[in-house]
C-alpha positions as CSV (number, residue, x, y, z in Angstrom):
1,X,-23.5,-35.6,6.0
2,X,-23.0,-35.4,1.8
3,X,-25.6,-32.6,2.1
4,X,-23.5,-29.8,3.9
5,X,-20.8,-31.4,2.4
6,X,-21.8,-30.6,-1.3
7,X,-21.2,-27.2,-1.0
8,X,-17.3,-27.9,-1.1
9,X,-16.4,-30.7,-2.9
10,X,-18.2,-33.2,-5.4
11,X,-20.3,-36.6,-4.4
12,X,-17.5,-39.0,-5.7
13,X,-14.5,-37.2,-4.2
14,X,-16.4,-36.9,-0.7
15,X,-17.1,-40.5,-0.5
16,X,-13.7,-41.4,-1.8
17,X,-11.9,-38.8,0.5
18,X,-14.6,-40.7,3.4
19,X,-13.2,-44.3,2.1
20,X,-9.6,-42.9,2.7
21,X,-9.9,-41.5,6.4
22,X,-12.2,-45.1,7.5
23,X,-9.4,-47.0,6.4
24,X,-6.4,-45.3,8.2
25,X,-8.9,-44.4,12.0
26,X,-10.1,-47.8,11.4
27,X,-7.2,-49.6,13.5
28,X,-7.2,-46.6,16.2
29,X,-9.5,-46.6,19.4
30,X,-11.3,-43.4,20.4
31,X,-8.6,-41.7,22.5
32,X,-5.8,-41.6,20.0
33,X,-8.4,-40.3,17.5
34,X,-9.8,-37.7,19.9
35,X,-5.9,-36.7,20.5
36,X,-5.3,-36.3,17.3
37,X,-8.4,-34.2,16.5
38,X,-7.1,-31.8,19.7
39,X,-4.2,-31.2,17.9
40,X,-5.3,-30.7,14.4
41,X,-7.8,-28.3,16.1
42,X,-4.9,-26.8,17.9
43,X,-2.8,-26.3,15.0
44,X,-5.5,-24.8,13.3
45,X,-5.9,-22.4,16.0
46,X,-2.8,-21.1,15.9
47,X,-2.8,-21.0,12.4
48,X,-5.7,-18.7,12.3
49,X,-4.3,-16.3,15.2
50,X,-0.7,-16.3,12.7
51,X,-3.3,-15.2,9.8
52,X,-4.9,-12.3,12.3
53,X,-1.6,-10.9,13.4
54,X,-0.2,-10.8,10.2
55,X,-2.7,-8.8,8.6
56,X,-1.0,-5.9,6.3
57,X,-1.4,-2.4,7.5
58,X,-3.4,-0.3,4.9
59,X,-1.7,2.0,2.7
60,X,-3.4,4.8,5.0
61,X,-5.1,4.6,8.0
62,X,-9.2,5.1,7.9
63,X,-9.3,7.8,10.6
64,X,-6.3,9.5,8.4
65,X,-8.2,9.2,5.3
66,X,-11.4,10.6,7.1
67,X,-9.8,13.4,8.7
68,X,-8.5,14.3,4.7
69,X,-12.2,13.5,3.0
70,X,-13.2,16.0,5.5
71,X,-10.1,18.6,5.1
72,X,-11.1,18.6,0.5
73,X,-14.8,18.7,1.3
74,X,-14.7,21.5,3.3
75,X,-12.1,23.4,1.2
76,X,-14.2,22.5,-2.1
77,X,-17.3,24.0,-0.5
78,X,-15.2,27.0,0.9
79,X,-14.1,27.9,-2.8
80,X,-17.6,27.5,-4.0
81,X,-18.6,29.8,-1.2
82,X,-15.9,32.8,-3.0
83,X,-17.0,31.8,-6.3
84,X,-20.6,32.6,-5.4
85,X,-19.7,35.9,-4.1
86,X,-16.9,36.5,-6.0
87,X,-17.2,40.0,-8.2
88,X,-18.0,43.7,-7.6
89,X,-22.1,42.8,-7.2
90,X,-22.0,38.9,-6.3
91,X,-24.7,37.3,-8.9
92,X,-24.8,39.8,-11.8
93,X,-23.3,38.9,-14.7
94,X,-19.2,40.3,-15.7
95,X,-18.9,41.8,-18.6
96,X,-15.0,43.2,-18.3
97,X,-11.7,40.6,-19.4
98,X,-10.7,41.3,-16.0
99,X,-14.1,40.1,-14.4
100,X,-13.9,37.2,-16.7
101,X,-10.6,36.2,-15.8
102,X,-11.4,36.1,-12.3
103,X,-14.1,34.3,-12.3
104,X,-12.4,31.9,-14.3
105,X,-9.7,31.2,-11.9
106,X,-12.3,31.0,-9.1
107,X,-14.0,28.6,-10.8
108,X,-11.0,26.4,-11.7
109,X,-9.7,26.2,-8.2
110,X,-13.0,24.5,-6.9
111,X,-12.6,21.3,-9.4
112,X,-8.8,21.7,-8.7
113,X,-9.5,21.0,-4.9
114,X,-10.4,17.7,-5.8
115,X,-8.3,17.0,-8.7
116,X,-4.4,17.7,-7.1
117,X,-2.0,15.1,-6.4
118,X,-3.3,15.0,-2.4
119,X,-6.6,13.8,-3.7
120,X,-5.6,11.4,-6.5
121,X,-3.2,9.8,-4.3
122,X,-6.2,9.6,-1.5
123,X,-8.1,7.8,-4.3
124,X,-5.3,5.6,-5.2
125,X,-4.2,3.8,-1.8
126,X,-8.1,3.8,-0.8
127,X,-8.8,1.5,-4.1
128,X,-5.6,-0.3,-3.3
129,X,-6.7,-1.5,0.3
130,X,-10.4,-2.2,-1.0
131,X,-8.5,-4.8,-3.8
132,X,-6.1,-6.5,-1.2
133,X,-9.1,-7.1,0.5
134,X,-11.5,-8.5,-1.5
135,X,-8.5,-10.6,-2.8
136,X,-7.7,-12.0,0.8
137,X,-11.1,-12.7,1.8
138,X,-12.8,-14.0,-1.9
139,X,-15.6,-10.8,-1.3
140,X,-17.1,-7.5,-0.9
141,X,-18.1,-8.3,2.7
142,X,-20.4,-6.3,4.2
143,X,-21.0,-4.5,1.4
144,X,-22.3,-6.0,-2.0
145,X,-19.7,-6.0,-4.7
146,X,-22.1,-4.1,-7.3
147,X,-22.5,-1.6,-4.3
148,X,-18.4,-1.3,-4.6
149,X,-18.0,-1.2,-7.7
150,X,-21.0,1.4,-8.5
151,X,-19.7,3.5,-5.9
152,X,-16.2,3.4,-7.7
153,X,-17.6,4.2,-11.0
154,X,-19.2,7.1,-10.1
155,X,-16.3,8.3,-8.3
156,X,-14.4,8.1,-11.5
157,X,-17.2,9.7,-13.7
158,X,-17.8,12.7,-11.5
159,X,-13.6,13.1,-11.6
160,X,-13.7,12.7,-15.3
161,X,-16.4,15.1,-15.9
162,X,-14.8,17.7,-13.5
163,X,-11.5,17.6,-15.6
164,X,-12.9,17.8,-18.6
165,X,-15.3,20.9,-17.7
166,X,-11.8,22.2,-16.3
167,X,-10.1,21.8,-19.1
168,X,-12.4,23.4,-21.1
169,X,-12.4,26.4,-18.5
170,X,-8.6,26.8,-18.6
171,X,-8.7,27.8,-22.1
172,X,-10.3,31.4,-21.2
173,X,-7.7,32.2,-19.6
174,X,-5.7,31.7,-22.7
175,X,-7.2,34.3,-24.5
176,X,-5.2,37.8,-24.4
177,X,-6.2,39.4,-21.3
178,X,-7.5,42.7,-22.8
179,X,-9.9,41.2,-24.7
180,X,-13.7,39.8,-23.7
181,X,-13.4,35.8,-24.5
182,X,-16.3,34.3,-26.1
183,X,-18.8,32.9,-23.0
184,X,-20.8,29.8,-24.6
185,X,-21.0,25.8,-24.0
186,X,-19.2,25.3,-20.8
187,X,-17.6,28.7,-20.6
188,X,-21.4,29.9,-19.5
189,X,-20.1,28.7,-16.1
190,X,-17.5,31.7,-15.0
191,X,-20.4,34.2,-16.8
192,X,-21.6,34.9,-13.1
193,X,-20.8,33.9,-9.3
194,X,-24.2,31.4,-9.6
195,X,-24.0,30.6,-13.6
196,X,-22.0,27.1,-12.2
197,X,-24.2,24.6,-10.2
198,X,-21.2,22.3,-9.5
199,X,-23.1,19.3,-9.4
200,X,-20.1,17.3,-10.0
201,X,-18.0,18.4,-7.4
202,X,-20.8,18.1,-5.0
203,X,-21.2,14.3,-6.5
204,X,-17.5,13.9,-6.6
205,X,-17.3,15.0,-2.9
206,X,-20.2,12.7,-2.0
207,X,-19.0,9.6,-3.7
208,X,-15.3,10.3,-1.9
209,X,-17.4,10.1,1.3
210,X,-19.2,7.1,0.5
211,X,-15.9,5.3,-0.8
212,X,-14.1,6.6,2.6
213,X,-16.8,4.8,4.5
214,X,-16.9,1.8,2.7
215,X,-13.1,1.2,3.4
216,X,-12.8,2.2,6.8
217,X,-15.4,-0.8,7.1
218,X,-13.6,-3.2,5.2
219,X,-10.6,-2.1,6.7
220,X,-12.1,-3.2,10.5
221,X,-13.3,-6.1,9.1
222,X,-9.9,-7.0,7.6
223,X,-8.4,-9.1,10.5
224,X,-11.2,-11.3,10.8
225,X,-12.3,-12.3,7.5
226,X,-8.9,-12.9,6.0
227,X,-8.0,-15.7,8.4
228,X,-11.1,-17.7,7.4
229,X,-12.1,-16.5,4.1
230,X,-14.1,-19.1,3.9
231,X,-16.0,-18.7,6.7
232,X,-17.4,-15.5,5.0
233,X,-18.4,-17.2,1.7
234,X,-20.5,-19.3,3.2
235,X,-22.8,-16.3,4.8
236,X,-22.4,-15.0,1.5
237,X,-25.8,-15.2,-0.2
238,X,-25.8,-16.9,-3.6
239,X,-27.6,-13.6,-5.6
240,X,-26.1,-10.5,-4.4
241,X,-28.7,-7.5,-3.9
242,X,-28.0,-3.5,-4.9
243,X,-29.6,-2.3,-1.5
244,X,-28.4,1.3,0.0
245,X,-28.9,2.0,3.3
């Protein structure tokens, strides 16, 4: 019995807690202890219905934040789509300020899709319901928590290197508009409709996905695993793996 035993408590305090319950059931006969086992087990069970039925709702819905994933992906890809063939000739290079300018703003609204307040706050209350849930239930269940956090950290990188290569765009459109500003480092980008390969805002949108998926999961799994944390901890293996499906 110690030996499924150990994996919650200690060898002296299970023997002693074992000492304790033989000395008050020792007095009772086997009907008043199989009563009182029925109603522990009862109480139990209606503790653990309480604990599924007052689950708190998520800060947004998964099908909601789906639907929006979809809603910035698709408007990301259609401004790449007017970038590419943005221009007089789509694909040759601009030469004029005005050409320039246009491209740049092009340009600038693609990273924007993903940077404006809709976006950030999509972020914000997804990241909030994955932490209320790994704090209810003690774990990352089903997902590995280096899988979580990975897939968070790359979120973050690809936003942080979207605002920065932003930032860096915006400040072409700075210069006077009747003169040619200076193309080089990151301004290369806006020098054609296919100089920009947008990698991070194709890894931004990915990541979203990924992190969308990830909490619509969690969010379903919600009401089972935070009446019995424990329950989950236990299927837990000791060494978590980094596996992707």
């Amino acid at each position: 019995m110690y030996r499924f035993m150990s994996r919650f408590m200690t060898y002296r305090r299970y023997y002693l807690w074992r000492a304790r319950i033989r000395y008050f059931t020792h007095d009772m006969d086997t009907w008043t202890l199989a009563c009182l086992v029925l109603m522990v087990c009862m109480g139990l069970m209606v503790w653990g219905f309480w604990r599924v039925v007052n689950v708190p709702q998520p800060r947004i819905h998964p099908q909601a934040a789906a639907v929006r994933v979809e809603v910035l992906t698709d408007e990301a890809i259609h401004r790449i789509v007017l970038v590419r063939h943005g221009g007089t000739t789509p694909g040759h290079p601009f030469y004029s300020a005005a050409e320039i300018r246009g491209s740049t703003q092009r340009t600038l609204r693609v990273r924007q899709t993903l940077q404006d307040p809709v976006a950030m706050k999509l972020q914000a209350d997804m990241y909030a319901d994955i932490a209320d849930y790994i704090n209810a239930t003690g774990a990352c269940m089903p997902f590995p928590c280096r899988r979580v956090s990975f897939r968070i950290e790359q979120l973050q990188r690809s936003g942080y290197e979207s605002a920065v290569r932003n930032k860096a765009l915006a400040e072409i459109l700075q210069v006077p508009w009747y003169l040619v500003p200076n193309l080089d480092g990151e301004r290369t980008r806006v020098r054609s409709g296919w100089a920009d390969d947008f990698q991070d805002v194709y890894s931004h949108a990915w990541n979203l996905d990924d992190l969308q998926k990830m909490h619509a999961r969690m969010m379903a799994e919600y009401p089972y695993r935070a009446a019995v944390p424990w329950l989950a901890r236990l299927a837990t293996p000791a060494q978590e793996q980094l596996v992707f499906p």
